[in-house]
C-alpha positions, -999 to +999 in steps of 0.1 A: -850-334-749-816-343-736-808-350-700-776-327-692-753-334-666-771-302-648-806-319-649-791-352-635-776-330-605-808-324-598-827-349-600-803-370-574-807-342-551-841-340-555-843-307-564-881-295-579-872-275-618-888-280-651-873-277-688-876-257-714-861-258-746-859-231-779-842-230-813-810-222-815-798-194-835-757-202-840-756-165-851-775-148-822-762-170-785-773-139-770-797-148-738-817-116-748-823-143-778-836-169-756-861-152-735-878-141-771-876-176-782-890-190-751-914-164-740-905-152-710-897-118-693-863-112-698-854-102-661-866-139-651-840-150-678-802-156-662-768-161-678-740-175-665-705-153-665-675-163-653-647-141-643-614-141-625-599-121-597-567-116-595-564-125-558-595-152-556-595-167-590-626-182-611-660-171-596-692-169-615-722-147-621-758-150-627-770-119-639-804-112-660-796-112-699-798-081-703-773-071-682-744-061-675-717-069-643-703-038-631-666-048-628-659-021-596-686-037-575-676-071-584-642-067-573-654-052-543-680-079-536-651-109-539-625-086-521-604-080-552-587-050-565-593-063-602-617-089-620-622-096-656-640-118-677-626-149-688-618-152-727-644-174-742-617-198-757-608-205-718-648-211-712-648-247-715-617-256-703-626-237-670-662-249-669-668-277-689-694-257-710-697-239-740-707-203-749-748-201-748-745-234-728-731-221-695-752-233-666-745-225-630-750-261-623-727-288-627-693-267-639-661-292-635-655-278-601-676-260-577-667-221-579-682-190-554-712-178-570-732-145-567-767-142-584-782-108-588-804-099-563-832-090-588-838-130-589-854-130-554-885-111-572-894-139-591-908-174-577-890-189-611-859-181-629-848-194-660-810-206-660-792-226-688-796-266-683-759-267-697-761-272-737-780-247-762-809-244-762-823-264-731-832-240-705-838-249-661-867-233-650-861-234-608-871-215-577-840-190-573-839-197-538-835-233-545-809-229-573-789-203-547-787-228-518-777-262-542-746-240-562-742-224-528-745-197-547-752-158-531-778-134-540-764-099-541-765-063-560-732-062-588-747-049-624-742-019-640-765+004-642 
């Protein structure tokens, strides 16, 4: 196992998480992919999106793998008339990470974050560790308050 730059975050804070790792499938990054792989219910599995308002810029997202951010409520929930999703060729300039590698933790600079409020239901929550295939296992309430991260209602449904 590798020791990502998210793993090392927290560790110096001294923040409780195990690890987790699967196979990766280059053809199938999909996070639906990784809770099969590793096991796990796929609501306690997050990914990490990242979008852009057009008044408050990059934010990101932790939403359960399968699903999907309702763009309307997003925009109202970061006080924007518009949002979008950022190209994935911008991804890693933005973020530092890749595509199936995108971990809430540890992104080049610290962005407003919302996790779905379905996360408080579990006492763990899966989350990428920042590379593919390595997973963070952590207490949601513990991820929320070291990204300062939000928990709040924004997916489709």
């Amino acid at each position: 196992m590798i020791k990502t730059n998210a793993m090392r975050m927290l560790d110096k804070a001294g923040i409780e998480y195990d690890t987790r790792e699967y196979t990766v499938d280059e053809q199938d990054l999909s996070g639906s992919h990784a809770a099969d792989m590793l096991g796990v219910d796929h609501g306690s599995v997050f990914k990490t999106l990242v979008l852009k308002g057009e008044k408050t810029g990059y934010f990101v997202c932790c939403i359960p793998v399968d699903g999907e951010v309702d763009l309307k409520k997003t925009a109202k929930l970061t006080g924007d008339k518009k949002v979008e999703m950022i190209s994935v060729k911008d991804l890693q300039s933005v973020t530092g990470y890749i595509r199936g590698g995108c971990s809430p933790v540890g992104m080049k600079k610290h962005f407003p974050t919302w996790i779905d409020a379905s996360a408080e239901n579990y006492s763990e929550i899966v989350v990428s560790a920042g590379i593919r295939g390595q997973q963070i296992v952590i207490a949601p309430q513990k991820l929320a308050a070291f990204i300062q991260g939000k928990f709040s209602s924004f997916m489709a449904d």
